[in-house]
C-alpha positions as CSV (number, residue, x, y, z in Angstrom):
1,X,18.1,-19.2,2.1
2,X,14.4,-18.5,1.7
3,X,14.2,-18.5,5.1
4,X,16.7,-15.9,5.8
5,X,14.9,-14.1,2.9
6,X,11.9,-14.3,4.5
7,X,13.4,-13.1,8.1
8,X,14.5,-9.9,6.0
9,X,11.2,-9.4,3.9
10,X,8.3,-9.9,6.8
11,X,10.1,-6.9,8.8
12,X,10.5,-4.5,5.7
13,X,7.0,-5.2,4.8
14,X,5.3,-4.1,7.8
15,X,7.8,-1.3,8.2
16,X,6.3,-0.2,4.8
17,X,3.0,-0.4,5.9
18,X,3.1,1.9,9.2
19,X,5.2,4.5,6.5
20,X,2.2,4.2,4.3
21,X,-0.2,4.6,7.7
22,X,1.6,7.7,8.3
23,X,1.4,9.1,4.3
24,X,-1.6,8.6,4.2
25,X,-2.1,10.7,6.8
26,X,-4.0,8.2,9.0
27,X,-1.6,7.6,11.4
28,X,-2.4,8.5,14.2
29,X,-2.8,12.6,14.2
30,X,-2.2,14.1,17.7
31,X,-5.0,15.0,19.5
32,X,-5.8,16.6,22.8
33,X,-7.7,14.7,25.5
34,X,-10.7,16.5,24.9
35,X,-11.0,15.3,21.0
36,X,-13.3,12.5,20.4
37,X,-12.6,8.9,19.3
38,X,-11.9,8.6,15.0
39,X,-11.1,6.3,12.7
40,X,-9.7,6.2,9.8
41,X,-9.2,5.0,6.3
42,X,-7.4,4.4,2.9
43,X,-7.4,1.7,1.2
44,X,-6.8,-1.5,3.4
45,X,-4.9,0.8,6.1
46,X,-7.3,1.6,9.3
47,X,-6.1,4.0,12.3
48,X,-7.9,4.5,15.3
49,X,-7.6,6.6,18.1
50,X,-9.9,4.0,20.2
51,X,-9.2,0.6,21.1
52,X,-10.2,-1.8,18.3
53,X,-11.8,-4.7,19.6
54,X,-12.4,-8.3,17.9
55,X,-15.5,-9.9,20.0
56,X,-15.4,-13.7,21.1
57,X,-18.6,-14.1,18.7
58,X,-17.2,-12.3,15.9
59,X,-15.6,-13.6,12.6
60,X,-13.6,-11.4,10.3
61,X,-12.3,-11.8,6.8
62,X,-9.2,-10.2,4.7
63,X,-5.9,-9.2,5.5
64,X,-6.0,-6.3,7.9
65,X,-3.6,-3.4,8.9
66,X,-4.1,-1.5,11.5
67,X,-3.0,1.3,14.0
68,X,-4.0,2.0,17.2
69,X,-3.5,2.4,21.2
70,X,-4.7,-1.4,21.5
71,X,-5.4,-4.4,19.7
72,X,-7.5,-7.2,21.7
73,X,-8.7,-10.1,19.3
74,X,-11.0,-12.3,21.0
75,X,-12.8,-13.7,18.2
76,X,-11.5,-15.4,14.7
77,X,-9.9,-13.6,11.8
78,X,-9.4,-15.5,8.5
79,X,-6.6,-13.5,6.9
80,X,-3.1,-11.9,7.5
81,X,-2.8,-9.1,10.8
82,X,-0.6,-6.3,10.7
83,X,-0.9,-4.7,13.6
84,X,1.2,-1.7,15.7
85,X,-0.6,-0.7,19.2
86,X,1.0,-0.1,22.3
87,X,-0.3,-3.4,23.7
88,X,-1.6,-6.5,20.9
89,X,-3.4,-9.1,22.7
90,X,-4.4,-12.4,21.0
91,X,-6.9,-14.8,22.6
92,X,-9.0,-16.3,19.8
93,X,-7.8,-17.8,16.3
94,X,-5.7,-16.0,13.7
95,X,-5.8,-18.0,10.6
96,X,-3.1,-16.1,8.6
97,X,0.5,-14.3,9.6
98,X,0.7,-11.9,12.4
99,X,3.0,-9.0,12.1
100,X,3.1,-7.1,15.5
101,X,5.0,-3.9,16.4
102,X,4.3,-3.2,20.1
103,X,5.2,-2.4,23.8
104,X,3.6,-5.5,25.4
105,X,2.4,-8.7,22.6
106,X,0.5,-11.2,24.6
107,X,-0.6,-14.2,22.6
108,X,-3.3,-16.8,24.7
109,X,-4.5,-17.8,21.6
110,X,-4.1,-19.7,17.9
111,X,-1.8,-18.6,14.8
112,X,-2.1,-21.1,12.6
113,X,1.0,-19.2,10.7
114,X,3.7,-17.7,11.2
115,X,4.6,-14.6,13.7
116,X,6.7,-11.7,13.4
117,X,6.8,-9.7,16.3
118,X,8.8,-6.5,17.8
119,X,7.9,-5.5,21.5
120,X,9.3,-4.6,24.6
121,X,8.1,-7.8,25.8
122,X,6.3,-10.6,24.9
123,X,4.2,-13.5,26.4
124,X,2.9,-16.6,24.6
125,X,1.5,-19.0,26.0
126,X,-0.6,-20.3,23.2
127,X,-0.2,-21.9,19.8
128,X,2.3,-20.6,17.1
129,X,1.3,-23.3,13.5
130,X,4.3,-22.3,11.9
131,X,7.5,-20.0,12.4
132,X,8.3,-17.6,15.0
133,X,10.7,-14.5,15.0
134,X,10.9,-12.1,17.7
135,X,13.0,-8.8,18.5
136,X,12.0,-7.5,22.1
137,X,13.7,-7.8,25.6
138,X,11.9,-10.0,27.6
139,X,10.4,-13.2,25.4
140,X,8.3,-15.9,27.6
141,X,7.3,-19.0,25.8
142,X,4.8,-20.3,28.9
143,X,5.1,-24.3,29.7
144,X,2.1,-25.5,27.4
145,X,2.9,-23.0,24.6
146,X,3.3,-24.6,21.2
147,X,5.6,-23.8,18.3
148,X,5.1,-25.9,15.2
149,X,8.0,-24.5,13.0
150,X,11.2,-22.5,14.1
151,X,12.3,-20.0,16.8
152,X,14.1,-16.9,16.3
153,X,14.4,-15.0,19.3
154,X,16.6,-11.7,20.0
155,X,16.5,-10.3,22.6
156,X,18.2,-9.6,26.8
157,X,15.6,-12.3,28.6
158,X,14.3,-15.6,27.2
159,X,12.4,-18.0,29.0
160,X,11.2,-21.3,27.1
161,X,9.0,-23.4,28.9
162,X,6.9,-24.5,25.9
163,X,8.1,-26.7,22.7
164,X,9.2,-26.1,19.4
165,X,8.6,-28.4,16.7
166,X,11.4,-27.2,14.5
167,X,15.0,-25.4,15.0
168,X,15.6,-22.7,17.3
169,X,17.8,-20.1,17.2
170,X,18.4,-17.7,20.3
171,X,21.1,-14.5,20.9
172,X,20.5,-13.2,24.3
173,X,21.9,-11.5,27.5
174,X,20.1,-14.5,29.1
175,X,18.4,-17.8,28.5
176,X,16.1,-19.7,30.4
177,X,15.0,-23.5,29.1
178,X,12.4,-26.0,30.8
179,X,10.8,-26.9,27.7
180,X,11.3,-29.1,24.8
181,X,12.8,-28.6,21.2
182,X,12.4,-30.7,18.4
183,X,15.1,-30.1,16.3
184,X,18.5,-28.1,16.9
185,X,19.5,-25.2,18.5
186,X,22.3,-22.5,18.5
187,X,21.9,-20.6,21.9
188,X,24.2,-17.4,22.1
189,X,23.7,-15.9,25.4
190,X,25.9,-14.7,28.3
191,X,24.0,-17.2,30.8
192,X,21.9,-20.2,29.8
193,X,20.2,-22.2,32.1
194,X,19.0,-26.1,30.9
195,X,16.7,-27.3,33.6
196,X,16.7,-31.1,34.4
197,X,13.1,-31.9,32.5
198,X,14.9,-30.1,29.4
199,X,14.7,-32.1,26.0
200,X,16.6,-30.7,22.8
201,X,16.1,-33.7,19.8
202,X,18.9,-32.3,18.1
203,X,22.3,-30.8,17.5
204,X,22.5,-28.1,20.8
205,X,25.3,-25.3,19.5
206,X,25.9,-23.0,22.5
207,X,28.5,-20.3,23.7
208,X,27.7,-18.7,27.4
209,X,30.1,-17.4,29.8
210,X,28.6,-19.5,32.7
211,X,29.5,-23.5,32.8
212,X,26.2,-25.1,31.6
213,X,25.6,-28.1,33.7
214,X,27.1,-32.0,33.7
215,X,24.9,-34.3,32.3
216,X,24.2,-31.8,29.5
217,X,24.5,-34.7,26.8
218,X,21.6,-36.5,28.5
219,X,19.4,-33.5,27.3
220,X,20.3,-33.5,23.5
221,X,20.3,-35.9,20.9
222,X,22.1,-35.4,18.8
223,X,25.8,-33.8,19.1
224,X,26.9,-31.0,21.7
225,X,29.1,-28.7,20.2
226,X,30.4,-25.5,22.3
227,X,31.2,-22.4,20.2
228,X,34.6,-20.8,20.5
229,X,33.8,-17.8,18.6
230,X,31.7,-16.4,16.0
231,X,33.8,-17.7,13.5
232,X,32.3,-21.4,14.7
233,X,29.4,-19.7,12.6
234,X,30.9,-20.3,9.4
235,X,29.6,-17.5,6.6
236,X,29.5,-13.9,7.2
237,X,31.4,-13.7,10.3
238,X,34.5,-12.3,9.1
239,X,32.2,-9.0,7.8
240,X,30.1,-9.2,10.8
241,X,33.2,-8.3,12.5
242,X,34.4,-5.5,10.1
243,X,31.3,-3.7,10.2
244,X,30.2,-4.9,6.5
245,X,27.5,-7.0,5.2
246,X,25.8,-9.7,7.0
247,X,22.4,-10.9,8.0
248,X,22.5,-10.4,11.3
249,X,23.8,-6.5,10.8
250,X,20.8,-6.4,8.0
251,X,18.2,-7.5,10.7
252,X,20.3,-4.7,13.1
253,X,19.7,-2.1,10.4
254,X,15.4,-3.2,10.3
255,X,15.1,-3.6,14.0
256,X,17.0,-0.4,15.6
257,X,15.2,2.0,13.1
258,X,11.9,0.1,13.6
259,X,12.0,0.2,17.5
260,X,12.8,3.6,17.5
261,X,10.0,4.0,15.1
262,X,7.2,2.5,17.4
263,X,8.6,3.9,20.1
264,X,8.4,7.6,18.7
265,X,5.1,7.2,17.6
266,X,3.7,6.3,20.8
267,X,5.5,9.4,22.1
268,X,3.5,11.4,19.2
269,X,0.6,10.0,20.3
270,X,0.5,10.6,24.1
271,X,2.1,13.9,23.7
272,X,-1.0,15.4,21.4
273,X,0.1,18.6,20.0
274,X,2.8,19.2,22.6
275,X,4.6,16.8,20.5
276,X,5.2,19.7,18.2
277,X,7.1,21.9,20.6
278,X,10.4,19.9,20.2
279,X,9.9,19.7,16.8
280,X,9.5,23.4,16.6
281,X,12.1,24.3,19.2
282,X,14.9,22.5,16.4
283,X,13.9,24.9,13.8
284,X,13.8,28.1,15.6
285,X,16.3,27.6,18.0
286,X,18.4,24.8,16.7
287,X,21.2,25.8,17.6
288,X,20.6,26.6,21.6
289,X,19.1,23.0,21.7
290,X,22.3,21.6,20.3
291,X,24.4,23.1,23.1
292,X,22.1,22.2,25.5
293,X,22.2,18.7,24.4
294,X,26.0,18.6,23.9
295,X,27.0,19.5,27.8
296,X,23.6,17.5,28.6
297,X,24.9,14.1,28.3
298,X,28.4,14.6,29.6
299,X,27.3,16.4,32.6
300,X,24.9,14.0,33.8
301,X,27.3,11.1,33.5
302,X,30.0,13.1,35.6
303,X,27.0,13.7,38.1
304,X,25.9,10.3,38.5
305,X,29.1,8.4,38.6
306,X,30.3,10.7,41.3
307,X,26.8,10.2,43.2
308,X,27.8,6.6,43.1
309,X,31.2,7.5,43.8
310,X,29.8,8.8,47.2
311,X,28.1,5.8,48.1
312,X,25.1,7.4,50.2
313,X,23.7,8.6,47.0
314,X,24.2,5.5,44.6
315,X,20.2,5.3,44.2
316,X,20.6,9.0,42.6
317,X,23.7,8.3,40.6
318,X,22.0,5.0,39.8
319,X,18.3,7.1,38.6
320,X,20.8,9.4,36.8
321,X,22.7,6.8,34.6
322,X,19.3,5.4,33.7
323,X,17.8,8.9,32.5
324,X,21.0,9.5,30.4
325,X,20.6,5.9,28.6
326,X,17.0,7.0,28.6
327,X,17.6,10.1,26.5
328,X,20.8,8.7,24.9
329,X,17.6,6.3,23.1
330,X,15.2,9.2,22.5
331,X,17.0,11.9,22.1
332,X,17.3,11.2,17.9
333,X,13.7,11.2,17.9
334,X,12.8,15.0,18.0
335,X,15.8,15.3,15.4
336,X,14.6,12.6,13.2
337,X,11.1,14.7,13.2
338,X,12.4,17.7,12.4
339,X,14.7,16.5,10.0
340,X,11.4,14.2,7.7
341,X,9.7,17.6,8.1
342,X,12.4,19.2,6.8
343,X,12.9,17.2,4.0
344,X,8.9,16.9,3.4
345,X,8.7,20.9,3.3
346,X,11.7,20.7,0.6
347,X,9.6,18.4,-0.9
348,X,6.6,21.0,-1.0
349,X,4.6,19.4,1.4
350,X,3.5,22.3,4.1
351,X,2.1,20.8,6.9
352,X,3.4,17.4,7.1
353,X,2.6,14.6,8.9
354,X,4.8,14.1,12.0
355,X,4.4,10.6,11.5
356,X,5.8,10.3,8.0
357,X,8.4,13.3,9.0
358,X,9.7,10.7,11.8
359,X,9.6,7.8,9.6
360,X,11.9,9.7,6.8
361,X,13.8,11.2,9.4
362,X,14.7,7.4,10.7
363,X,16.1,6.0,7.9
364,X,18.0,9.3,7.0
365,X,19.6,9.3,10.2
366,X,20.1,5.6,10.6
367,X,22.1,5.7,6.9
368,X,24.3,8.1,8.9
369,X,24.8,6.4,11.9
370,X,26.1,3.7,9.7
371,X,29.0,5.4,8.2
372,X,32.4,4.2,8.9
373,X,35.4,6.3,10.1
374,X,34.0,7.9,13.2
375,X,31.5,10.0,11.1
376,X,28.2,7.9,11.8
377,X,29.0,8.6,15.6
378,X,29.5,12.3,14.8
379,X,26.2,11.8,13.4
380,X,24.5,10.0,16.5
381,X,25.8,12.1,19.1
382,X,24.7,15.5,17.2
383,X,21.3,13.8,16.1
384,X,21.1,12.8,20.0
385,X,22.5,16.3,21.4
386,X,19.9,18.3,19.5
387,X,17.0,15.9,20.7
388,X,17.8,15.7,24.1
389,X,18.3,20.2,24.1
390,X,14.6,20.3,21.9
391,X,12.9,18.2,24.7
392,X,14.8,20.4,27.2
393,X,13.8,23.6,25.4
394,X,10.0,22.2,24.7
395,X,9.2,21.6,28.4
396,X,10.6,25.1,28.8
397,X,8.3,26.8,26.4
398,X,5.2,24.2,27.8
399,X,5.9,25.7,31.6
400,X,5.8,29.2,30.5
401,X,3.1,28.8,28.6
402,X,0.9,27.4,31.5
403,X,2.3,30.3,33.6
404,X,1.4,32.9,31.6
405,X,-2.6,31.2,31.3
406,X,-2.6,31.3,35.3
């Protein structure tokens, strides 16, 4: 129980801190290419628009949060690192809990506690001295990587080459294992592959849709139990199914908003202050961008699947379904802006941070993409369809602009 408290806790908390990043108006402000390098500050929150930089020499003390375009740590920190960069690299010695919200986590060195981290992917082939949790989709635990407590891993690709002290706990699209794991493990995946120098001291609990090897028993000590369905579980299944309360829909509920959250940020970032045009183009044209965004989505499907139909075009039909998944994903993200800055300016803020606007606007639209009875996908595909015709309507008023400078 307090580890499943724990699971739901770490998340929130660093959630909480890039909201307070973004209140307190350090997060990190567009800027054109032109503007230099700044930093800044409140309280323990830091947000640079430079790389920040821990040397192999250097030795830092405290808890530190930060936000920036990249994190390298060479040296040693003595204290807990919360950290949200496009990249987070770790090659010396954290002595304290990493929390990570990146595009690419690469850890080469030391943790000596536990790891949270959210990426795109992630590569360790360090040390992890207690627990690790991951949400990205591709996770690669190298061959001499070392995990002291438990694995949680969610995620489409896992390869684990390395060993875990402790119990491990994967749900995949696909699993790779070479290494060794000390204690039990509950693999959900579609494929998993157990290669022959594969060691599991435990229990192994598994459900794939590929026949795992013969000989599996010699790889496990303890029992080898395949599961039927998720009611093999036992607990919160039942409302897993219906759509209610579970821990695994809670993590759902931190993870989707949170990805979206990083994701949307970086966006800010690189787009400087063209980043306000979709943002703009919702409030004075709302309504254009919505129709836009409404024939957007169902258009391009019918395009691509008949390029693939055709069969000489399936690379275009193919490049087609993958910008509509593509905007399907980022399309709520312009909304979500406009909708935190609307809120913000109800709130009598008159210039509000995009930042904090995008965070509010998450969790507003996220509350009503949960809603049962067809209305939280009312919600997502307006939310989307207004996105996706803002973006379309902000690249419009960007190309006229530079036409009318030449």
């Amino acid at each position: 129980m307090d580890m499943d408290m724990n699971i739901i806790q770490r998340p929130l908390r660093l959630l909480v801190v890039l909201i307070v990043c973004a209140a307190g108006g350090i997060g990190l402000t567009p800027q054109s290419d032109a503007m230099p390098s700044e930093s800044s500050r409140l309280g323990p929150f830091w947000a640079d628009s430079s790389p920040w930089i821990i040397a192999p020499d250097d030795v830092l003390e405290g808890d530190k949060y930060r936000v920036g375009p990249e994190v390298m740590m060479n040296g040693t920190h003595n204290g807990d690192l919360f950290l949200w960069a496009p990249t987070i690299t770790i090659r010396g010695t954290l002595n304290g809990d990493l929390f990570g919200g990146a595009n690419s986590i690469f850890i080469f060195g030391t943790v000596t506690d536990s790891a949270r981290l959210f990426a795109q992917t992630v590569e360790i082939s360090g040390r992890i001295e207690g627990d690790l949790i991951i949400f990205a989709s591709t996770i690669t635990i190298l061959e001499g990587a070392e995990v002291t407590g438990r694995l949680h891993v969610a995620g489409q690709h896992l390869y684990l080459g390395g060993h875990v002290d402790g119990d491990v706990t994967v749900a995949s699209g696909a699993t790779s294992i070479t290494g060794t794991i000390g204690g039990d493990a509950r693999i959900k995946a579609d494929t998993i592959k157990i290669d022959a120098a594969t060691r599991i001291e435990g229990d192994l609990r598994y459900r794939a849709r590929n026949e795992l090897p013969e000989g599996l028993a010699d790889h496990v000590g303890g029992e080898l139990i395949e599961l039927e369905s998720d009611d093999d579980d036992g607990g919160d299944s039942d409302d897993a199914a219906e759509g209610g309360f579970s821990l695994r829909n809670l993590l759902g509920w931190i993870y989707w908003p949170l990805a979206a959250f990083v994701f949307g940020a970086i966006g800010l970032a690189v787009g400087g202050r063209s980043a306000r045009r979709p943002v703009a183009a919702i409030r004075e044209e709302g309504w254009i961008g919505l129709a836009i965004g409404v024939f957007a989505l169902p258009v391009l499907l019918v395009a691509s699947l008949i390029a693939i139909f055709l069969v000489l075009t399936i690379p275009i039909g193919a490049v087609g379904l993958l910008l509509m998944l593509v905007l399907a994903y980022l399309g709520k993200i312009p909304f979500a802006t406009w909708l935190g800055s609307f809120v913000l300016r109800r709130l009598g803020r008159s210039d509000p941070s995009l930042y904090l606007s995008l965070a509010i606007g998450l969790v507003l639209c996220y509350g009503a993409f949960a809603i049962p009875f067809y209305v939280g996908k009312i919600a997502w595909y307006i939310a989307t369809s207004a996105g996706i015709g803002a973006l379309a309507l902000g690249i419009h008023r960007l190309r006229e602009e530079k036409r009318s400078e030449a």
